[in-house]
C-alpha positions, -999 to 999 in steps of 0.1 A, spaced: -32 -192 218 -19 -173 248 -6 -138 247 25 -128 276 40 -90 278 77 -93 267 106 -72 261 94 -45 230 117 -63 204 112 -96 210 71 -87 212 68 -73 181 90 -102 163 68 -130 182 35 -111 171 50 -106 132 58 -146 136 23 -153 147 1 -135 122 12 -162 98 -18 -180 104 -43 -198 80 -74 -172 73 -102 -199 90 -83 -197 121 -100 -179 157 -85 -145 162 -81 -141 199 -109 -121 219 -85 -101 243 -47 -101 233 -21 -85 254 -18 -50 235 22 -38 234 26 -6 237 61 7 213 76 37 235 69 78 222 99 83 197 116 114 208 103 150 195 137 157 177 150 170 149 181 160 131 202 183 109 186 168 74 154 187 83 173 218 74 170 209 38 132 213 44 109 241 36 83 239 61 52 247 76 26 232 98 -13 251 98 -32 233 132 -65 236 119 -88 222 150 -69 240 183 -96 222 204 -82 184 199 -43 177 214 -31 165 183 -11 140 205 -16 103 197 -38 83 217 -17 53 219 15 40 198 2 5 193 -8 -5 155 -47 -9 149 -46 -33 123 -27 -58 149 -55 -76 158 -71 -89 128 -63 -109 96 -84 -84 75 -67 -61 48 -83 -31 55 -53 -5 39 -25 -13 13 -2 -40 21 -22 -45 53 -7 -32 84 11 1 92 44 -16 86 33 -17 49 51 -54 51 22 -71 34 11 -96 67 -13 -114 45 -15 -150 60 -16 -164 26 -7 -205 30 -2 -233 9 1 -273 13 32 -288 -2 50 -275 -26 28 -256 -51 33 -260 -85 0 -240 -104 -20 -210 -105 -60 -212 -111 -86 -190 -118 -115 -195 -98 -141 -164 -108 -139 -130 -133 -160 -103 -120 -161 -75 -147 -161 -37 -142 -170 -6 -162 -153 6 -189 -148 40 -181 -156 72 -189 -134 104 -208 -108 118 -182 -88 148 -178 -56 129 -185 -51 102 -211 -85 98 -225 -104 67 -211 -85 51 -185 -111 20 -187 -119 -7 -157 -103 -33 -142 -75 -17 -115 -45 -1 -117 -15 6 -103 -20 5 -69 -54 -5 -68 -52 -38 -40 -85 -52 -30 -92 -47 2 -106 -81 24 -128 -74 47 -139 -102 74 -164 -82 95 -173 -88 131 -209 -106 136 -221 -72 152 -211 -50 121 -219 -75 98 -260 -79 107 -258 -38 111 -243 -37 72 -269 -62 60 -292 -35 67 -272 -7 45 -287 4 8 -279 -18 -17 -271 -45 0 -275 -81 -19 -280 -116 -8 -244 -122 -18 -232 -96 17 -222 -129 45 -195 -121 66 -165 -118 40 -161 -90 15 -140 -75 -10 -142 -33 -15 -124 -24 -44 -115 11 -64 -117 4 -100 -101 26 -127 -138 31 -138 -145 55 -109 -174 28 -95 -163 15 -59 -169 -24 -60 -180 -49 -33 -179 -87 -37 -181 -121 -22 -146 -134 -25 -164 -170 -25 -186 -163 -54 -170 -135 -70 -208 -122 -72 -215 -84 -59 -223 -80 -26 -237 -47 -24 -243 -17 -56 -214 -3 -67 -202 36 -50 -195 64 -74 -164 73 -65 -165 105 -89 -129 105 -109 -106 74 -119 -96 51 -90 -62 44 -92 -51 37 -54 -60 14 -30 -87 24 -3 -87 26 33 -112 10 58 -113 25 90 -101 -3 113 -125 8 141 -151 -8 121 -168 25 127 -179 22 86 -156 47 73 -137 39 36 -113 67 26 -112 66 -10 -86 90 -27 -93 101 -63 -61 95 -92 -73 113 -123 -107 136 -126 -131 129 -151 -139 158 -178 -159 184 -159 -153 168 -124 -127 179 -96 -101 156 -82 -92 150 -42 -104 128 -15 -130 114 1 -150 95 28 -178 74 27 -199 60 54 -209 21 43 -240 18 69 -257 44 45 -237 41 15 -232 81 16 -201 104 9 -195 120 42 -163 143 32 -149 152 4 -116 176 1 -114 183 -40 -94 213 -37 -64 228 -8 -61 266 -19 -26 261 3 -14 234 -10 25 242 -27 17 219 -58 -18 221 -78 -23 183 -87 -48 173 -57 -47 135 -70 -43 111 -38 -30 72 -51 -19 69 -11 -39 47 4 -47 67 39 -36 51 72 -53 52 105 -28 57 136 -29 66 175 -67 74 171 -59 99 142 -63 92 99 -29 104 83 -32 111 47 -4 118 20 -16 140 -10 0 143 -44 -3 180 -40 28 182 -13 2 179 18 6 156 47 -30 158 62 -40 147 100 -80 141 105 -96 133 128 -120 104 127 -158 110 140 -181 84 133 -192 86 98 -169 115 88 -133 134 90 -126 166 103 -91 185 97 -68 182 124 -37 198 114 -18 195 78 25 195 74 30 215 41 69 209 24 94 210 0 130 207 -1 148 241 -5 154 249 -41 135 224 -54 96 230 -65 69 211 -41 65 170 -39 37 148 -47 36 121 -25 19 90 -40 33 66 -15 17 53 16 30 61 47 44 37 70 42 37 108 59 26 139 49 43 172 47 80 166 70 81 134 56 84 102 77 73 70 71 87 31 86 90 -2 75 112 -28 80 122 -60 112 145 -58 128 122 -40 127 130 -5 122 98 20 104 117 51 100 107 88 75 129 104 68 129 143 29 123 138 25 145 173 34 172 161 35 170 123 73 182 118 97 164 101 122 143 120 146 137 88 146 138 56 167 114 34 174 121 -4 168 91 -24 176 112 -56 144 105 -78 106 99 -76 92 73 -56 55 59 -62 65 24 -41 59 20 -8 85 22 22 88 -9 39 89 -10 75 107 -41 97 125 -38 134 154 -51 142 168 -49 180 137 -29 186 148 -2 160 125 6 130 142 1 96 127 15 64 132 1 29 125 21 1 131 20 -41 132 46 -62 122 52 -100 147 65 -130 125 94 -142 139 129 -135 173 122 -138 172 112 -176 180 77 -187 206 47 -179 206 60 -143 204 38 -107 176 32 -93 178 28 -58 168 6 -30 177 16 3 181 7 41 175 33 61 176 35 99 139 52 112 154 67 136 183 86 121 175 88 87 210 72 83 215 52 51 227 7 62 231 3 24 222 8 -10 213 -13 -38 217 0 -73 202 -13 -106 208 6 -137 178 8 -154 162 30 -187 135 57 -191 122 46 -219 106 66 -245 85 52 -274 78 86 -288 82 125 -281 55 125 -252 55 86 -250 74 72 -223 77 49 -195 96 56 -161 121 26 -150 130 15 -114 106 4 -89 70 5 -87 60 -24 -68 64 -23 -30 93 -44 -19 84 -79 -1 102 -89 31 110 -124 32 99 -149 61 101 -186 67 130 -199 51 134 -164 34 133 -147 67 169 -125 55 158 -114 23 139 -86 9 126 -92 -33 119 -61 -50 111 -59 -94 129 -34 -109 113 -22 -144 146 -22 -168 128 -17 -197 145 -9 -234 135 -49 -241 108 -40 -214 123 -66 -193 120 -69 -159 132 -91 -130 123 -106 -92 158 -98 -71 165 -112 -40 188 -87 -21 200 -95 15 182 -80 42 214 -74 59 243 -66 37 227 -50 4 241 -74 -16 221 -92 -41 216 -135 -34 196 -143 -71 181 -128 -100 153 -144 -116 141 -124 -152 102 -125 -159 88 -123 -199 80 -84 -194 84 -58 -163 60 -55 -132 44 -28 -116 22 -50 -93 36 -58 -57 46 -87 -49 27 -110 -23 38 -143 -7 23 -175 4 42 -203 33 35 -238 32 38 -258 67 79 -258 65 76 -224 66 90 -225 28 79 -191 10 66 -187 -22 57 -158 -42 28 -145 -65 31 -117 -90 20 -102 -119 33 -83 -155 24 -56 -174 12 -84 -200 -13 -100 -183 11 -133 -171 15 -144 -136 42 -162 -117 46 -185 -90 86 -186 -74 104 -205 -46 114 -176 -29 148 -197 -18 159 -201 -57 142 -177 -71 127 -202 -94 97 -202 -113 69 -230 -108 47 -217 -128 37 -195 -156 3 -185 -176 -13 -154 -189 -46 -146 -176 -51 -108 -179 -41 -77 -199 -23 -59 -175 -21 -70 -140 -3 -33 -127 -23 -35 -98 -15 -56 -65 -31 -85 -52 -42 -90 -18 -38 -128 -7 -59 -149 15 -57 -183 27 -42 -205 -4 -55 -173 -32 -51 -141 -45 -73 -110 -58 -59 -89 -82 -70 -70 -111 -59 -61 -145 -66 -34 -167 -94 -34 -195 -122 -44 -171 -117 -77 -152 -109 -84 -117 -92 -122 -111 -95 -148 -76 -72 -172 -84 -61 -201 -60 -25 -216 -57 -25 -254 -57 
């Protein structure tokens, strides 16, 4: 495969094209790196809804990005949530034919748990994010991590690193299903979904969800040549909001690690070899309205930075200089991901939000959003219910899954599952990439947290995987919307699966973790 410098649009839609290959095949030695163009340092008048501040911590580093170029371009390992700075879930999964069945191929079991702050036991298995990571290491880091402590027979070349709700950090052979190395302590419950450094320098940023009783609550790095926590933030005496949980899975840009927190922080580090320092950290709210957990993982394109969080502000931050570029109100809290595609050579975010602070029997929103203006293309709304099973019993509606951008034959449609709840019903929609409008619903047996991931036969005909909050997964022709196949095989599955060649890794709650292959 030969690599030729093009025009920046038509670049980056030949490179998203390409990455659709099978798992087993070469990655090349020395692509043609494309550089996207510095975004200009700009303001627009949104930001004036915006309370504030930016604390440079390290004066002695130019907190100006190295390069604008992605660092996960060049491989076909998931090393952050949904795989890529564009959040747009680039898994190569592929398939023969037309599939019709789901198969489990290995159950590896977790921990149960231990008593938390929050809830009680949150038990094993993953949550909501919680995607395995897949890991294909280079030759050269893979003899030096067969050295590490721990380390089992079962450690080749492959591996899975996942954060189970247990607090333990696993590692498995996604052949065998068999552990590869001991399991980490990752000290509290592990509800997002990790972050390897993709300089293969050994770094996995882990952020903590819920604390255990007696422990503390932030996040952390550990070094996996000496299987050591080498940072570890559990408290920001600055931070505008108190809970320190991070669910975002942290994202490694221009030479710099950026890192939403749940207590209203935007943090910059900078990465040393087996540790982070503090580079600078962004500290908001929007006037009048108390301080923003962001639990979303921040998308990237060049020096812009896109977030939601959980008082419904959608942010672009210039990741130079750590100040907001706009700010877009999407009107409620958003867990889910923004989405990040370009069209033309301009980045477009898409983005859902949930039906929580607003009451019940209220829109939730998916949105088109230009990254460069903050200016809305157009909204999709699906009326959906809060939905209380008792005084302090209830369950948010809207969207929690990531949205899925459609390629192949799907290549103009974006799927998002919207929880509608009452009936706990829920639904796969296929909304049109370009106009809003919705092409096909398709209604599952219950509601889905779990992102959706898809899989392209040689056609380029797209299929998708998914999960409920029962424990049943789907396969759906992502043309019709219609389902192939059907069968319960967890409790739970709220957490996302990350997809490789023809299968999937996913978990579920109670203690099990699932490869399954689609045939």
């Amino acid at each position: 495969m030969k690599y030729f410098l093009l025009p920046l649009a038509v670049a980056m839609f030949l490179f998203a094209s390409c990455k659709n290959v099978a798992a087993e095949e070469e990655v090349p030695e020395e692509p043609i790196i494309v550089e996207p163009a510095v975004l200009p340092d700009t303001a627009f008048a949104s930001v004036d809804d915006l309370d504030y501040e930016v604390e440079i911590v390290d004066t002695t580093v130019s907190g100006q990005l190295k390069f604008t170029h992605s660092e996960y371009q060049d491989t076909i390992s998931q090393l952050t949530f949904r795989g890529n700075n564009f959040r747009n879930a680039d898994f190569h999964g592929k398939v023969k034919g037309k599939p019709t069945k789901i198969v489990v191929d290995w159950t590896f079991e977790t921990e149960q748990g231990r008593p938390a702050n929050l809830g009680g036991s949150w038990g094993g298995g993953n949550g909501w994010t919680g995607q395995p990571l897949y890991v294909q290491w280079p030759d050269s880091i893979a003899r030096l991590m067969k050295k590490a402590p721990g380390v089992t027979a079962e450690l080749d070349s492959v591996e899975l690193i996942i954060g189970s709700l247990c607090g333990q950090i696993y590692f498995i052979n996604p052949m065998t299903g068999k552990k590869t190395r001991e399991p980490l302590d990752g000290g509290a419950v592990l509800k997002g979904t990790p972050s390897l450094d993709p300089s293969w320098n050994g770094n996995l940023y882990v952020g903590q969800g819920v604390s255990f009783k007696g422990s503390t609550m932030g996040n952390q790095a550990f070094n996996l040549f000496t299987m050591k926590r080498t940072y570890y933030m559990p408290h920001d005496p600055k931070a505008r909001r108190g809970w320190n949980a991070f669910d975002s899975s942290a994202i490694s840009a221009g030479g710099f690690l950026f890192w939403p927190g749940e207590n209203g922080t935007l943090y910059k580090y900078i990465r040393e070899a087996d540790t982070l320092k503090l580079h600078s950290a962004m500290r908001y709210n929007a006037k009048g309205h108390r301080a923003a957990g962001m639990e979303s993982s921040m998308a990237v394109y060049s020096n812009y930075g896109y977030v939601s969080d959980s008082e419904g502000n959608v942010l672009c931050v210039n990741l130079n200089t750590m100040k907001p570029v706009w700010r877009y109100n999407n009107m409620d809290d958003s867990d889910s991901s923004p989405v990040l595609e370009l069209e033309n050579g301009v980045p477009y975010i898409y983005t859902g939000c949930e039906v929580d602070k607003r009451g019940t029997n209220q829109p939730a929103r998916l949105v088109k959003i230009n990254g460069l203006t903050g200016q809305q293309v157009w909204l999709h709304e699906e009326v959906c219910i809060r939905w209380h099973r008792g005084d302090n019993d209830y369950s948010d509606g809207g969207y929690f899954g990531t949205p899925l951008l459609g390629k192949g034959n799907c290549d103009n449609l974006i799927f998002a599952t919207p929880c509608k709840h009452g009936s706990e019903r829920g639904y796969i929609l296929a909304i049109d990439r370009k106009t809003g409008k919705e092409v096909y619903r398709t209604q599952l047996q219950r509601y889905a947290w779990s992102s959706t991931v898809g899989f392209y036969n040689e056609k380029d005909e797209m299929f998708i995987f998914l999960g409920d909050c029962i424990g049943n997964v789907y396969l759906v022709e992502g043309k019709t919307g219609k389902i192939l196949f059907t069968e319960h095989y967890g409790d739970n599955f709220e957490a996302s699966p990350v997809a490789f060649g023809n299968s999937v890794v996913v978990g579920s709650r109670g203690n099990r973790i699932l490869k399954m292959s689609i045939l």
